[in-house]
N, C-alpha and C positions, 0 to 999 in steps of 0.2 A: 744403661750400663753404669755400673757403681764408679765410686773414684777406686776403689781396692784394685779391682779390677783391670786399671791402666796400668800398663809397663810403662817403667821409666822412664824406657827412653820416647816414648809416644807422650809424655809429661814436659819431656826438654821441650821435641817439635813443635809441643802445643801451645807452650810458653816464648819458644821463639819467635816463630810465626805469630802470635796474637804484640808482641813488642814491636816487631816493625814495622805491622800492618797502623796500629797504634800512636806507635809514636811520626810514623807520614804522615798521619792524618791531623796530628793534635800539634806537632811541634810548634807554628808559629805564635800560639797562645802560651806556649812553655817559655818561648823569647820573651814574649810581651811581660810574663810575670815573673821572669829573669830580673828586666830594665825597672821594672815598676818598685820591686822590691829594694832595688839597690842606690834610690831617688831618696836624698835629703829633702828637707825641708828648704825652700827659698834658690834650691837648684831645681826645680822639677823641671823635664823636658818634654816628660808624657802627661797627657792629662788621664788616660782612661786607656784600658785596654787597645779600643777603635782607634785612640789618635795612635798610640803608639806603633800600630801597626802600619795604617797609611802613614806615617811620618818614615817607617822602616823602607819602606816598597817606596815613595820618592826619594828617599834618599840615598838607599844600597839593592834597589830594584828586587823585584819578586823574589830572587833566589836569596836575599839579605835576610828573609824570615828563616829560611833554614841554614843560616849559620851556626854551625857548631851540632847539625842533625846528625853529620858521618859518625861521632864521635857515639852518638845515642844509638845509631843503627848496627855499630857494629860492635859494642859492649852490651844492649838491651836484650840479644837474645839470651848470653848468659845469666845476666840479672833476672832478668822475670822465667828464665827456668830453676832457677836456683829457689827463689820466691818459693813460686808453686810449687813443685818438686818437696823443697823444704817443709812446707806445710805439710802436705801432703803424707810425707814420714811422719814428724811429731805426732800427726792424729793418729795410723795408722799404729805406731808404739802405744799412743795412751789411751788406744782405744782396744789395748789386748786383751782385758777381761771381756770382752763380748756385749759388754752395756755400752749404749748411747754417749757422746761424751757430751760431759758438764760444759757449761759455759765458764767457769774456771778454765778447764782442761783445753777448751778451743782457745782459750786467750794463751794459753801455756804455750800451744802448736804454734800461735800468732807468733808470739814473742821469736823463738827459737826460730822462726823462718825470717824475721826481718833479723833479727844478727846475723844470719850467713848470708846473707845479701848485700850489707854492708862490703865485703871483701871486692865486687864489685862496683856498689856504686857509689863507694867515696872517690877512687879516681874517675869515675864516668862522671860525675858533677863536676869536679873539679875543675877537668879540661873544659868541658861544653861550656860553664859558666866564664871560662875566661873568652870566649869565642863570642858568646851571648850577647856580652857587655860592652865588648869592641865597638856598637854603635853609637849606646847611651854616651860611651864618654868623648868618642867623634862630635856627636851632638852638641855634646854639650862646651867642647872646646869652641865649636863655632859660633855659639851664641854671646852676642856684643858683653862685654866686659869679664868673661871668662877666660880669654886668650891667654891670662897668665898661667894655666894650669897645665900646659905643655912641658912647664920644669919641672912642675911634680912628676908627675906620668914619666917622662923621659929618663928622672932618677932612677929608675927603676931597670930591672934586668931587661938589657937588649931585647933577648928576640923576643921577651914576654913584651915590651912596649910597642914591636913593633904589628902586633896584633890591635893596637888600638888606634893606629895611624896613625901616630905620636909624629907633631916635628911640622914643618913649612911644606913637604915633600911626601905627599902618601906613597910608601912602598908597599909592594906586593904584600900581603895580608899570608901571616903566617900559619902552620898547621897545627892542627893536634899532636902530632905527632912530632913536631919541633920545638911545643911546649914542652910536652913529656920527658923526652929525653934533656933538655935543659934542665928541668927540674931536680930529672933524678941523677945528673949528674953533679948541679950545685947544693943539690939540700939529699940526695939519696931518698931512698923510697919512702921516707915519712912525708918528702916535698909533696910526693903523689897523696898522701893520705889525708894530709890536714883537711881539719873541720869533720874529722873520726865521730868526735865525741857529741856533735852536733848534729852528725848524720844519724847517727847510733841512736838521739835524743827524738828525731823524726821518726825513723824508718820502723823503730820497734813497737812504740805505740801506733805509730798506724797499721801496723802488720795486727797488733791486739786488738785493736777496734775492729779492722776490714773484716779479719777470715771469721771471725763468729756472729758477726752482724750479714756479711754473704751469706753464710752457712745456714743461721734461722732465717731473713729473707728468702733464701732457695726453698728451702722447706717447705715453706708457706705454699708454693706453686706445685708440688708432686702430688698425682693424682691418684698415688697410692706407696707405701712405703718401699715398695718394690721398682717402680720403675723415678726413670731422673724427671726433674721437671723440664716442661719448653722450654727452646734456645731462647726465645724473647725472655721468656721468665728469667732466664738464666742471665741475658743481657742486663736486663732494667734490674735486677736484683746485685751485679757489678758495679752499674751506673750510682744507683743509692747506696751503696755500702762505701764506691770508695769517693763518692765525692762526700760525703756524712763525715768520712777519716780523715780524708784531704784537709778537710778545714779546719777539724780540729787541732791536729798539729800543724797548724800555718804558720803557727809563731815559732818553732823549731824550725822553720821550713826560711822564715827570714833570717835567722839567726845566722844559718849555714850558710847561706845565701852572701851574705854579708864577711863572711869568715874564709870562706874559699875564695872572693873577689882579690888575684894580687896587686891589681894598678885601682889606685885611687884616683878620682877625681878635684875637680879643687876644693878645700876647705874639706875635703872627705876626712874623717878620724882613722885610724886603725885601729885595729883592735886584739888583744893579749891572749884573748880565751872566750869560751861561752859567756861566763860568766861578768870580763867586764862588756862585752858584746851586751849582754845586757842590760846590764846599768846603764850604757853610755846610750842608746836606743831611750830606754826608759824614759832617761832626763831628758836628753834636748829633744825629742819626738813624740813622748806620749805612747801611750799602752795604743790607741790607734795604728802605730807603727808597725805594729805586728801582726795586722791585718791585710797588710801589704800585699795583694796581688790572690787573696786568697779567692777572688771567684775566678780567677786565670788559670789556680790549680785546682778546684773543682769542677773546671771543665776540660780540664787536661786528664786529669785520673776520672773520670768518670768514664769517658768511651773506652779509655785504657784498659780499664779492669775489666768492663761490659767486654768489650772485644775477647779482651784474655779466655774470659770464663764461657763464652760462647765454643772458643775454640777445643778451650779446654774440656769442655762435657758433649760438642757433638764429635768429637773424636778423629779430629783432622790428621794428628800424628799419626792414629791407631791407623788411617787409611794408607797413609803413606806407607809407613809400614808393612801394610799388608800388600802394595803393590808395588814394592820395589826391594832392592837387595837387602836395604837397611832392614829388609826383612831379621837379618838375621842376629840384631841387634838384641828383638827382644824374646831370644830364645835363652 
């Protein structure tokens, strides 16, 4: 079955369902390279991927790794239908004359799918990451001569501190959805958007490396121009495209990272913009800083994509579709 050939809405389905299957399976590596990423120099709490996780699960038990997953499970379907979906058009427009498209024109379709996805996942990171972080800076308050950094953290907005257990007294651990609304009631919907420009700086180049690095990958596997390649093909050719993408924009990926965080740690900097985010990374930490956490997201987008593009080309939507009322969606 061609991709032309899918309805829409067996595109959303397949983009859904491939995001939540996905992100169950992946999230507590997504925590790990959350905390890793947002580690100064001379504060480190994690050493490595592995410690950070057994350090998670002893100290906010198994269900501490998916902290802040609600927030990914229940905005990821839109996002990665929007994604694919997205793509999916672009090609199908600029592929109106009938010919093959270039690998310009796949990078075009890339581009234009990771901008409309943004609209999504600048507030999906946002929130998650502030849920993420909630441990690292636990941690890190309780470690011997840090104790002063509970004035920093506490200066900061109420209910956002008290997500990080700010204080003598851990209370109840706050929601997503009591960030949100705090947010956009003290900073209005740009509070939801910040780190736009940072997300924008990630998500579009790896959308122009992914889909046409997938796209010849796949290729490579069809055992004639007419029919799709294997699901596995289709898996491992997700797996190498987006972990290849994933890393390469890691350093857009620390950037944001570091930009959407609103409670600082001790001695932590803030920062203005991408830009001085930059510089101030640069100087005190070194071009290594940017490197921060990047095989935690090439193991995270790698079964993500694989998963997606499994769903998406053996055609799980399309079955649902065809055996339920939503039938009548893609008429």
């Amino acid at each position: 079955m061609s991709q032309q050939q899918i309805s829409l809405p067996a595109k959303l389905i397949n983009g859904g369902i491939a995001g939540i299957v996905g992100v169950t399976c992946v999230f507590p590596i997504d925590l790990a390279k959350t905390r890793l990423q947002n580690q100064r120099p001379g504060q480190q709490v994690y050493k490595s991927m592995m410690d950070c996780l057994v350090k998670t699960v002893r100290s906010e038990g198994y269900f501490g790794m998916y902290r802040g997953a609600a927030v990914n499970l229940t905005l990821v379907t839109p996002e990665k239908a929007i994604k694919l979906a997205a793509n999916d058009l672009f090609r199908h427009h600029l592929a109106k004359d009938g010919k093959g498209l270039t690998v310009f024109k796949e990078m075009l379709a890339g581009c234009g799918a990771g901008m409309c996805q943004v609209v999504i996942t600048t507030p999906m990171e946002m929130l998650k990451i502030q849920l993420q972080d909630a441990g690292r800076l636990a941690a890190q308050q309780r470690k011997p001569g840090v104790m002063s950094s509970s004035t920093k953290l506490a200066a900061t907005n109420t209910v956002l501190s008290r997500s990080y257990n700010v204080g003598p007294v851990a209370p109840r651990a706050v929601s997503a959805t009591q960030i949100a609304k705090e947010l956009f009631l003290t900073q209005g919907i740009q509070g939801l958007y910040k780190g736009l420009g940072a997300t924008l700086m990630r998500d579009v180049p790896f959308s122009v490396l992914y889909f046409p690095l997938f796209a010849n990958l796949n290729r490579l596997g069809k055992p004639n121009q007419e029919e799709s390649a294997p699901f596995y093909w289709a898996f491992l050719s997700g797996c190498v495209a987006g972990s290849t993408a994933a890393v390469a924009v890691n350093p857009c990926d620390v950037v944001k990272t570091r930009l959407q965080s609103l409670n600082k740690g001790s001695s932590e900097e803030t920062y203005s913009g991408v830009v001085d985010c930059v510089s101030k990374i640069m100087r005190k930490e070194g071009p290594s800083a940017f490197l921060k956490g990047a095989g935690c997201r090439a193991l995270v987008i790698a079964p993500l994509f694989g998963i997606a593009q499994v769903m998406y080309f053996v055609g799980v939507g399309e079955y649902i579709l065809d055996n339920s009322p939503l039938g009548l969606l893609s008429v």
